[in-house]
C-alpha positions in Angstrom: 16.7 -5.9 10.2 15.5 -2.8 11.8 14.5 -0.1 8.6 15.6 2.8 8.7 13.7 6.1 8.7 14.8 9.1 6.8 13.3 12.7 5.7 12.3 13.5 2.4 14.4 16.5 0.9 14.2 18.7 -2.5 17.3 18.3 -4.7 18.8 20.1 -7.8 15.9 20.2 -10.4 16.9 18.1 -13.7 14.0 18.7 -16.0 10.0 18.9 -16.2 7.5 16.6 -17.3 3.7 16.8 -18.0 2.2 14.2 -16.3 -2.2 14.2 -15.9 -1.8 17.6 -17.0 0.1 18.7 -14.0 4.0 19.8 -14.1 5.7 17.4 -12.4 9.6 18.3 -11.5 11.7 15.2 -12.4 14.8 14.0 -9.9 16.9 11.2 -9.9 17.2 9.0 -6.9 20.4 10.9 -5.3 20.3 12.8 -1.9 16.9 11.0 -2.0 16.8 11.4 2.3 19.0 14.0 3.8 18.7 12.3 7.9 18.6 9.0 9.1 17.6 7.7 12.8 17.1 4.4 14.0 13.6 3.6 14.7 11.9 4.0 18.2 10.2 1.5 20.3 7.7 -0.1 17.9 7.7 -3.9 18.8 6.2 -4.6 15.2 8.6 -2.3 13.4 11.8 -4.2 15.1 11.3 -7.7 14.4 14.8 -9.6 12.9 13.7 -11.4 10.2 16.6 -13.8 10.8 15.8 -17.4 11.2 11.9 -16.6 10.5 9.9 -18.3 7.8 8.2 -16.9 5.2 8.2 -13.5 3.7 6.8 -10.0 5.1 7.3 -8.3 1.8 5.1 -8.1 -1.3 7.9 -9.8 -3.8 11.5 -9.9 -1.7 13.5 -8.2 -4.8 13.4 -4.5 -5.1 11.8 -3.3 -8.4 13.5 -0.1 -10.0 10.4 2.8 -9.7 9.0 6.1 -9.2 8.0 8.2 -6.2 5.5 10.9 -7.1 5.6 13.5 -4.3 2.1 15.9 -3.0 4.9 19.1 -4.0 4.6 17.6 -7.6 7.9 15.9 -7.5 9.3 12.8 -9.0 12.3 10.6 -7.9 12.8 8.2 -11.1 15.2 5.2 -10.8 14.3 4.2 -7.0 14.9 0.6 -5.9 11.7 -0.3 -4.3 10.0 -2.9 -2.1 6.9 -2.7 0.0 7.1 -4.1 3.2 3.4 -5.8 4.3 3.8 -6.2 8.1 5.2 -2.9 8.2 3.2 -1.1 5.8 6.1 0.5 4.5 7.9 1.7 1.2 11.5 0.5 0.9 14.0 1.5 -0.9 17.9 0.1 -1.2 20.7 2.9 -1.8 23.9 2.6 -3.7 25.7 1.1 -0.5 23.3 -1.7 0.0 21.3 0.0 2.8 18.0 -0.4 2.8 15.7 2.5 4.1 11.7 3.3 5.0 10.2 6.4 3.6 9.9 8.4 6.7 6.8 10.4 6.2 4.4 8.7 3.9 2.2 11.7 4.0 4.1 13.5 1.7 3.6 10.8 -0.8 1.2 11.4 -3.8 1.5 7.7 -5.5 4.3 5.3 -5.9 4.4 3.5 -9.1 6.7 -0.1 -8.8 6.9 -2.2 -11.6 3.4 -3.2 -12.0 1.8 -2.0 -8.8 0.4 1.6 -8.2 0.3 2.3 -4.5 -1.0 5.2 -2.7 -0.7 6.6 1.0 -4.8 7.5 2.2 -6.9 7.5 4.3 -9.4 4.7 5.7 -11.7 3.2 8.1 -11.1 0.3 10.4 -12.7 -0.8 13.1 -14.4 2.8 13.1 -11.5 4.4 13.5 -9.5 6.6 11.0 -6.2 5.5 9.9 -3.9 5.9 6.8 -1.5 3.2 5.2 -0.5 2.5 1.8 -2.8 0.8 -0.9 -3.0 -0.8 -4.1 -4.7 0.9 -6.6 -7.0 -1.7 -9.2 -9.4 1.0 -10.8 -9.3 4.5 -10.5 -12.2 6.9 -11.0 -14.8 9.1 -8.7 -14.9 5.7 -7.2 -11.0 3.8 -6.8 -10.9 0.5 -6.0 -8.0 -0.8 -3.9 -6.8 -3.9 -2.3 -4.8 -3.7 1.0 -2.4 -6.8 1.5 -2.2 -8.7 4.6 0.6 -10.5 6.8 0.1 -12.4 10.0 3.2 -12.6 12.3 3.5 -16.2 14.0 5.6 -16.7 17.4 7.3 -19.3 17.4 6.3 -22.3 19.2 7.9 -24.1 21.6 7.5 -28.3 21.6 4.6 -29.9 22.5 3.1 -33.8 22.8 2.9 -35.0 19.4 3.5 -31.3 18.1 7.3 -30.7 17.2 8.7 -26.9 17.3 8.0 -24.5 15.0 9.5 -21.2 14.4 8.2 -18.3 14.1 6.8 -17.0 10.7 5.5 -14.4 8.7 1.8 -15.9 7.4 0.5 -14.3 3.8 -3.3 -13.4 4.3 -6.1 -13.2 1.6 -5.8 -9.5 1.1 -8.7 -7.0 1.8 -10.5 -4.7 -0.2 -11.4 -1.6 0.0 -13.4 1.3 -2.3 -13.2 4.9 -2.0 -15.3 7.3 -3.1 -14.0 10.8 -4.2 -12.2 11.8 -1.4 -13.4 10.1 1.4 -11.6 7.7 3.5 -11.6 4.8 1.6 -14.5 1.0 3.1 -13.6 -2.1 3.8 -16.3 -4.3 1.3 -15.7 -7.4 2.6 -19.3 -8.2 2.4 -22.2 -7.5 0.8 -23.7 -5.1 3.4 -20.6 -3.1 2.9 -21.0 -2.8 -0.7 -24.3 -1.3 0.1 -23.0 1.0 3.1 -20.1 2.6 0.4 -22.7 3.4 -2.5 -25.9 4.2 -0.4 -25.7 7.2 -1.8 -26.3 6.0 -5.1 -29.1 5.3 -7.6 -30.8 2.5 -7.5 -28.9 1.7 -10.9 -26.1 0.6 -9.2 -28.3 -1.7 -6.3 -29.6 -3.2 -9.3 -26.1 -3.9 -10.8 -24.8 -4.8 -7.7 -27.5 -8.1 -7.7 -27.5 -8.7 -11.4 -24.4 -9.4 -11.9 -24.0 -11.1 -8.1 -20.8 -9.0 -7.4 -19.0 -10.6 -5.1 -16.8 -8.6 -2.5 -13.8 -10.6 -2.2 -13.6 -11.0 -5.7 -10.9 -8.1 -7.1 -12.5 -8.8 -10.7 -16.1 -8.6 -9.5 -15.7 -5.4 -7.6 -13.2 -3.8 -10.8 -16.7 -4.6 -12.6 -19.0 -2.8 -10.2 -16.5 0.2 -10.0 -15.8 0.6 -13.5 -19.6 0.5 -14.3 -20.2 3.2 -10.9 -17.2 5.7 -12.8 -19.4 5.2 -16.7 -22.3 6.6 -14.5 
């Protein structure tokens, strides 16, 4: 299955909401794209899931949700998936065809079923990138977790080793913490704990080794952030 990309457009406005104490305009799901193209060259992006184990997406159903737009715009009513490998929204339309949100940066939050993602910046490797996270606590300090596929090649027979296909292969997921609006920090250890807070008092070092937070713990770190955002 190759996804396929499509722009964002505005459609007839249907009502207004409050929402956070901003004015959201409310749309349903219809001319939710207004151009399609096939996608380009990405080797990632074109794998055919046929005859491949495993699963790339978070849950394989689509989950009826919303789409909360940076213009202050939400779709309601939008079947959704999101895709790990690919680090992509989906979304199925009326005839069955399922579709990527094309440019992510336009997307405030997406809220699906019980999940709250949203599209920001981060650091990796030190370099800057942007995908889409999961959103655990939210405050001057957010919490996220970032879930993780590994794509497996398929092997061919071997002594004593009988072929295997290839697979999609579910990783623990990573975590991350923001802070305000800075690009969010892997804390995968203890010394990155230290690195996102550092500029912190020394009430939340102290907190940090009390309560032996542990990084790749979602729980633990929900602790450490929801005591940081009381501060």
């Amino acid at each position: 299955m190759k996804p396929l990309f499509l722009l964002l457009v505005m459609s007839p406005l249907l009502c207004k909401a409050a929402n956070a104490q901003v004015e959201y305009e409310i749309r349903k799901a219809v001319e939710f794209f207004n151009s399609a193209k096939t996608h380009g060259s990405n080797w990632k992006n074109e794998l055919n899931e046929t005859n491949i184990g495993g699963s790339p997406f978070l849950n394989e159903n689509f989950t009826e949700g919303s789409v909360f737009t940076t213009s202050k715009t939400i779709f309601i009513d939008v079947p959704l998936r999101y895709n790990i490998y690919n680090d992509q929204i989906e979304f199925k339309t009326d005839d069955e065809q399922v579709l990527a949100l094309a440019v992510p940066e336009v997307i405030e939050k997406v809220e699906m079923g019980e999940y709250l993602f949203e599209y920001i910046p981060y650091s990796s490797s030190n370099n800057l990138k942007r995908g889409f996270f999961i959103v655990h606590e939210k405050g001057k300090a957010t919490l996220y977790s970032r879930p993780r596929i590994m794509f497996e090649k398929a092997k061919e027979p071997a002594a004593y080793q009988d072929a295997q296909p290839a697979r999609f292969i579910r990783k623990p997921d990573e975590y991350y913490i923001r802070i305000g609006m800075e690009p969010a920090k892997p804390v995968s250890g203890k010394k990155d704990l230290q690195a996102v807070f550092s500029g912190s008092n020394k009430e939340v070092n102290t907190f940090i080794k009390n309560n032996k937070i542990r990084p790749g713990s979602v729980e633990s770190l929900k602790e450490l952030v929801v005591y940081y955002n009381s501060q």
